[in-house]
C-alpha positions as CSV (number, residue, x, y, z in Angstrom):
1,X,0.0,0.0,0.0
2,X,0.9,3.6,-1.3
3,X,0.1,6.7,1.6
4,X,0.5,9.9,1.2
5,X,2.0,11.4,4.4
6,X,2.0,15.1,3.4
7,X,-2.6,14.3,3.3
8,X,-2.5,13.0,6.8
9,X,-1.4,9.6,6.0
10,X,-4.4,9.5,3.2
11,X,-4.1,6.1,1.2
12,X,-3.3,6.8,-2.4
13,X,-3.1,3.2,-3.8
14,X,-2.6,-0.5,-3.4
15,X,0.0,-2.2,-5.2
16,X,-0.6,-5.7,-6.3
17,X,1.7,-8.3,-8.1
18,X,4.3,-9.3,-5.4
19,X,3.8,-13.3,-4.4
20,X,5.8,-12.9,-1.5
21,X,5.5,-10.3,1.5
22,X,7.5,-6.6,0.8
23,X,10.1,-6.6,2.9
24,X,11.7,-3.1,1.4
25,X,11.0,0.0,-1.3
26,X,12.9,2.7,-2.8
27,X,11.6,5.5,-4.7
28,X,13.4,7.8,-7.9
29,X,14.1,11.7,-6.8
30,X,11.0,12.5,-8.6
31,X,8.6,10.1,-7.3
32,X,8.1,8.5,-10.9
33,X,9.1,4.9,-9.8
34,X,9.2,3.3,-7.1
35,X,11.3,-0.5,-6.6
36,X,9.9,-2.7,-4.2
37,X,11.6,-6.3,-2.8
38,X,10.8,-8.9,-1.3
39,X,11.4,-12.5,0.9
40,X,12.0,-14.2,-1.8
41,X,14.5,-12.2,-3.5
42,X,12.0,-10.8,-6.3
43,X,12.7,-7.0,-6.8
44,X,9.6,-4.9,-9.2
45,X,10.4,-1.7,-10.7
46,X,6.6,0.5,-10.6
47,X,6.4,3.4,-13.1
48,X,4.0,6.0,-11.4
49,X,1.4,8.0,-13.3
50,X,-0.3,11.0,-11.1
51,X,-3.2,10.2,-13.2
52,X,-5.9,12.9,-13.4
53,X,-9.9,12.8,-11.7
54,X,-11.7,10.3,-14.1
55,X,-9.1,8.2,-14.6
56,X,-7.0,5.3,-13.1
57,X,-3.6,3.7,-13.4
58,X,-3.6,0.1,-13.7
59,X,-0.2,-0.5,-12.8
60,X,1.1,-3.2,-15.3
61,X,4.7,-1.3,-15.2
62,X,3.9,1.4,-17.2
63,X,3.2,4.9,-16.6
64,X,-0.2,5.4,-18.3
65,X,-3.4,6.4,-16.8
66,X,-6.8,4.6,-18.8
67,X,-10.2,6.8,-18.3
68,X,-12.6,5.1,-16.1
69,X,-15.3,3.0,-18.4
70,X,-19.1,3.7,-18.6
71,X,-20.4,3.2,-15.1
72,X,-17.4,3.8,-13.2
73,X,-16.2,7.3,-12.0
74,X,-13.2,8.5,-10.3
75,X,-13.0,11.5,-8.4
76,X,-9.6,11.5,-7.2
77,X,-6.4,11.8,-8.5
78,X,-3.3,9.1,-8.8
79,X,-5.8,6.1,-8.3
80,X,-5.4,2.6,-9.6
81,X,-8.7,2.4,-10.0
82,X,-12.1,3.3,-10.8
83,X,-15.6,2.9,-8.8
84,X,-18.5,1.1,-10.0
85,X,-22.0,3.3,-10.2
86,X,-24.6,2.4,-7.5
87,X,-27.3,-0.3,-8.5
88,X,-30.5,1.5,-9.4
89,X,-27.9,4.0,-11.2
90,X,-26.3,3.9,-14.3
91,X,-23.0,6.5,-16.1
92,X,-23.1,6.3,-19.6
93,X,-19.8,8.0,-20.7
94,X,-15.9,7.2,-20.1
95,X,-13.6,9.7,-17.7
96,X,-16.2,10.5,-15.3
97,X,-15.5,12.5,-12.0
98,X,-18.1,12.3,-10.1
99,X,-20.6,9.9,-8.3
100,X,-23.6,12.3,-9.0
101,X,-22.7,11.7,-12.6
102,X,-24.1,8.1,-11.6
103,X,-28.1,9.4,-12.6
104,X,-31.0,7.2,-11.5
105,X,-32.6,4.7,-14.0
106,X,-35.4,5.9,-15.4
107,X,-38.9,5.4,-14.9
108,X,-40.1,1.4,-15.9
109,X,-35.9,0.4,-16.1
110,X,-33.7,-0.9,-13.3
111,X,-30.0,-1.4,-13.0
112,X,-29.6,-4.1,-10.4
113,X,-25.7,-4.6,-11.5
114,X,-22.6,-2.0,-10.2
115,X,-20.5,-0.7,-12.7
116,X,-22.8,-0.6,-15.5
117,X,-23.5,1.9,-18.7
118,X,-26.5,0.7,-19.8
């Protein structure tokens, strides 16, 4: 897990793809990447994207941020990723910021999935 100590500690990511527990991480002067070892000898460079609201980095080693699919949103930045729309709700467009961009279904229609566009 990724905090942020100059936001009180705030949690800014979790980091997924080690087998074995961290046992030590480095970061670049600038923040950009960030090496991480572990028990088992196994060492993983992560390139970090500050991605923008309405977006998400998926951290596969590469510093690219993806907007957030229909029925998703994201309202903060540098996250890994997005969250799914209420049920009863539904977000038809990609990048969106905010959960109030999740709109009710309307009259005669339900959404009884998260997540969804339609």
């Amino acid at each position: 897990k990724m905090w942020d100590m100059s936001n009180d500690g705030a949690l800014v990511q979790t980091i997924r793809g080690h087998d074995s527990i961290v046992l030590s991480v480095a970061y670049n002067d600038d923040g950009s990447r960030l090496a991480s070892g572990t028990g088992d000898g196994k060492i993983k460079i992560w390139e970090y994207a500050n991605c923008p609201t309405g977006t998400f980095q998926a951290l596969k080693g590469e510093a690219t941020c993806d907007y957030c699919e229909s029925g998703t949103y994201q309202p903060n930045e540098g996250s890994s990723e997005c969250i799914p729309c209420e049920a009863g709700t539904y977000q038809p467009n990609s990048g969106s910021t905010m959960k109030t961009d999740c709109i009710p279904c309307e009259a005669g229609f339900y959404q009884s999935l998260t997540g969804k566009g339609e």
